[in-house]
TIKETOR-317481 format. One line per 5 residues: number of its first residue (from 1); their letters; for each residue x, y, z of C-alpha. Coordinates in steps of 0.2 Angstrom, whole numbers. Layout:
REM residues N
NUM	A	X,Y,Z; ...
REM end
This chain:
REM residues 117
1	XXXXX	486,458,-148; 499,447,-156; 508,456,-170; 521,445,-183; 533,453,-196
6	XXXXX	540,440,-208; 556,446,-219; 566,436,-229; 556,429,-243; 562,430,-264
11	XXXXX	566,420,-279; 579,406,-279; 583,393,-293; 576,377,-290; 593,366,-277
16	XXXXX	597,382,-268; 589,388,-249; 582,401,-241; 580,407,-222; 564,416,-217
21	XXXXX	561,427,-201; 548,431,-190; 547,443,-178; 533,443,-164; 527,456,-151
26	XXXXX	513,455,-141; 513,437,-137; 505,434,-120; 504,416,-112; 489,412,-119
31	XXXXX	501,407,-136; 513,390,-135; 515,387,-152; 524,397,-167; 523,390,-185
36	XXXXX	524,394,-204; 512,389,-215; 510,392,-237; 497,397,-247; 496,394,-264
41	XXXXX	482,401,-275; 468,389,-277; 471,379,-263; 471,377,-244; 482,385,-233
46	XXXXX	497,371,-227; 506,370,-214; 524,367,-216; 530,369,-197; 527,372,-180
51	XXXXX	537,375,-164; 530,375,-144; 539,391,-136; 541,381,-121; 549,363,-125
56	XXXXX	553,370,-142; 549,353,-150; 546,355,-167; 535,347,-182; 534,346,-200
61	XXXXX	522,346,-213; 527,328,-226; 532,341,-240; 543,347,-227; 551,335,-214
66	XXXXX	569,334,-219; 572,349,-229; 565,363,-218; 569,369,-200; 559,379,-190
71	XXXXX	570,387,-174; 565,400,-160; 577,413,-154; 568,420,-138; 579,435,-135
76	XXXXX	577,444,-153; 557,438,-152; 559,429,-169; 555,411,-178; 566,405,-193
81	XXXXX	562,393,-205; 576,388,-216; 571,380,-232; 584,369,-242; 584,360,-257
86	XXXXX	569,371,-263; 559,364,-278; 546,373,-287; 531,367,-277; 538,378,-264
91	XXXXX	533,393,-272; 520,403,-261; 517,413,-250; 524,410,-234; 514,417,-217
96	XXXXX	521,415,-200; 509,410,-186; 505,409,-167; 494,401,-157; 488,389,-144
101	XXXXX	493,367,-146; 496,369,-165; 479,381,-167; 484,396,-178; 474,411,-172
106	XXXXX	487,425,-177; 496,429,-193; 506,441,-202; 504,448,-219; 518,433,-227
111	XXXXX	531,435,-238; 532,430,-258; 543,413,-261; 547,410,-279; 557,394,-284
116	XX	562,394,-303; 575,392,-313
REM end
């Protein structure tokens, strides 16, 4: 069973940036795709971005082409997403993902992102 420990989440004034890790175990071949994704109380889950393990091409939600990178680092087991030029419609909480051709079946319990000034 896939297991996923995010760190790295806090509060930052609106302009500034913030790198959030994930570290996985128990990921077998049956996963190809790592991801983060937001939730904001009352509404849907969003996906920000994802990453393929294997060609490590990577896609972006809209809110977050251009100001967020999502990277792999095989040999520590972890997925970043650095976030810059935060803006308070960032705020949320921020749960890293795996799965199989962008569909999330494993998550971790998220991390608290707070932009305000």
């Amino acid at each position: 069973q896939v297991h996923l420990m995010e760190s790295g989440g806090g509060s930052v004034e609106p302009g500034n940036s913030l790198t959030l890790s994930c570290v996985w175990s128990g990921l077998t071949d049956n996963y190809n795709t790592m991801g983060w994704a937001r939730q904001v109380p009352g509404k849907e889950r969003e996906h920000v971005a994802g990453i393929y393990t294997g060609s490590e091409y990577t896609y972006y939600s809209d809110s977050a082409k251009d100001r967020f990178t999502i990277s792999l680092d095989k040999a520590y087991r972890t997925v970043y997403l650095q976030m810059t030029s935060l803006t308070p419609e960032d705020t949320g909480v921020y749960f890293c993902a795996a799965g199989a051709w962008s569909q999330f079946t494993g998550w971790g319990q998220g991390t608290q992102v707070t932009v305000s000034s």
